[in-house]
N, C-alpha and C positions, 0 to 999 in steps of 0.2 A: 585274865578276867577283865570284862570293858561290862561298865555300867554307864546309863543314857542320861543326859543332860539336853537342856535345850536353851534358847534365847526367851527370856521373861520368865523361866522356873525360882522359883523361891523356895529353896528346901531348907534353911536354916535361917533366920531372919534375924536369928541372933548372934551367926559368924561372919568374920568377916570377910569371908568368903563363900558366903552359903545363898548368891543373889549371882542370877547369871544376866539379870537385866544390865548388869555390864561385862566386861573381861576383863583380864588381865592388858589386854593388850588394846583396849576399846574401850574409855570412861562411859560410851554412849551405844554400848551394842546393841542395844535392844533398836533405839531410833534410827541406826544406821542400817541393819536387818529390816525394817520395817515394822518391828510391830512383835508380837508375840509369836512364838514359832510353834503353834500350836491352835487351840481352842479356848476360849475366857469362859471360862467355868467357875464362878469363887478362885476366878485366880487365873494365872495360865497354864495349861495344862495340856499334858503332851497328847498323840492322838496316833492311833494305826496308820500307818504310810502305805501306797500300794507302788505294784509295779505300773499301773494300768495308768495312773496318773503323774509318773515319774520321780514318785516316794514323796512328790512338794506336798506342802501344809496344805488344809483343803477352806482354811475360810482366811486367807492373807496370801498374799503374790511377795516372795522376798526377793530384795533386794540388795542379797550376798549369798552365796553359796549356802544350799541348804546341806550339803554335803561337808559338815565340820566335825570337829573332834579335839579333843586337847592329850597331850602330854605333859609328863611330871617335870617342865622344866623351863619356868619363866625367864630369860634370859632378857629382860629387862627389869622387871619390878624385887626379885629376886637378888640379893646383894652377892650371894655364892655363885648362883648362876651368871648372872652379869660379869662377872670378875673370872668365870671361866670359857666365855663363851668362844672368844674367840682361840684357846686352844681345843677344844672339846668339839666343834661343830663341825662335824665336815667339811660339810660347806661357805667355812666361814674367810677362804679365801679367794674363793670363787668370785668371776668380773659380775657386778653388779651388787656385793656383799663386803670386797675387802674395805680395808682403810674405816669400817663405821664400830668399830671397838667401844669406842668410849660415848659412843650419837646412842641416850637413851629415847631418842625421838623414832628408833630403827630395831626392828626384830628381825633377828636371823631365823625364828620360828614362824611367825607368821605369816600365812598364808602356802607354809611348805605342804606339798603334797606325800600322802603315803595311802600305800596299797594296804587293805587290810581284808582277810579271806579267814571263812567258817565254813566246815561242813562242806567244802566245794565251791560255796559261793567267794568270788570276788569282786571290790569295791572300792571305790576310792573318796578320799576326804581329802580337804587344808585343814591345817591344824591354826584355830583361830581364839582357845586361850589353854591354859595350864593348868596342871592337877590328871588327877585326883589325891588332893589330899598332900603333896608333897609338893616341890618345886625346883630341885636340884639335884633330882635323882639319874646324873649323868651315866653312870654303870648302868641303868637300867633300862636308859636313855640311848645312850650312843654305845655300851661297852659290846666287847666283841665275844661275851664269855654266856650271854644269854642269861645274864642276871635276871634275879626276881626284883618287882616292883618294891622300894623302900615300904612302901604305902601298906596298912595294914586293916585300914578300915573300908567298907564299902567290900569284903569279902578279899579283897588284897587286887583291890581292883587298880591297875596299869593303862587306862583312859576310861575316858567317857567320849561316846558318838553322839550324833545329835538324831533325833526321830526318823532323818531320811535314812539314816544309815542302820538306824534300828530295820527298818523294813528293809533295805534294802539285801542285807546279813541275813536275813531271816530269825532273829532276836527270836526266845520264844515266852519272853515280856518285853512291856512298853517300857517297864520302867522298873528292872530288878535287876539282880548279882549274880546271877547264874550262867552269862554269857561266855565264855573262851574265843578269844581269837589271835591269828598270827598277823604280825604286821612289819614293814619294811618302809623306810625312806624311799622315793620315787621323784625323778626327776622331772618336772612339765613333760618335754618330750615324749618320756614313759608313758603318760596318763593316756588310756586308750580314751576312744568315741565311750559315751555315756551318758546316762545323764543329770552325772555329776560336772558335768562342762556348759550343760545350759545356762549359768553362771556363774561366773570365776572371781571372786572375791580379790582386790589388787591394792585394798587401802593400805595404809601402813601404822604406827601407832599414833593413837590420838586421845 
């Protein structure tokens, strides 16, 4: 199950994780995206993406991939995850990720590509913060046994995409729990032509 999330959303104002005007991996996501990742309507608010205009936001030009997403597993801000990361991650020994273990200035998550596909459609995201709703959910995460999501709220939902990827999936809400989809780690290389490459998101944590 994936339920949508976006940059400048406030769905809980009174948790402390219920403001996506930051990340987890990004004190200032909203400023560094540009701006709200939607429409200012008493708020920010999410809005129908199409294909015709390349699923982008239609009143803000961003400037970081609009093609994001998260999973249940902050490998920074997260103490369990932090302390597993570097046996847990794949790719956590890989050239350009080994030796940064203990650098919580560095996520081995952020800005990872994966393919995620419904219904026949396929599409790709970076994964640019954490949740839903959990943060250490390695079995569910990385395990090789197709575990279910810890997470039990939000319909038992296993991420959240962001509006391009609503449309881009063919979501059939903006902004609801009745999605399914399958997804897999993907490496650059993998990432076909798209346009989820119109831009590539390359910051790190800040």
């Amino acid at each position: 199950m994936s339920t949508t999330f976006w940059v400048g959303e406030i769905f809980d104002p009174n948790a402390a994780d219920g403001s996506q005007v930051m990340s987890t991996y990004d004190s200032q996501w909203m400023r560094s995206y540009g701006g709200c990742d939607g429409v200012n309507t008493n708020g920010c608010q999410t809005e129908a993406r199409t294909q015709a205009k390349g699923y982008a936001p239609t009143a803000m030009t961003p400037k970081e991939n609009p093609f994001y997403l998260d999973l249940p597993f902050d490998d920074v801000n997260d103490a369990t995850a932090f302390a597993e990361r570097a046996s847990v991650i794949p790719w956590a020994n890989d050239p350009g990720f080994a030796g940064n273990a203990q650098n919580r200035s560095f996520s081995y998550m952020k800005n990872q590509w994966v393919r995620i596909r419904k219904d026949g459609r396929e599409c790709y995201g970076q994964i640019e913060d954490a949740g839903p709703g959990q943060y250490h959910d390695k079995d569910y995460v990385f395990g090789s046994n197709d575990a279910r999501p810890v997470n039990k709220n939000f319909n038992g939902a296993g991420m959240d995409v962001s509006p391009a990827l609503n449309g881009c999936l063919g979501f059939s809400e903006l902004d609801g729990e009745s999605d399914k989809v399958d997804w897999q780690f993907v490496a650059r290389d993998q990432v076909p032509a798209g346009p989820w490459l119109s831009i590539v998101t390359v910051s790190q944590v800040q």
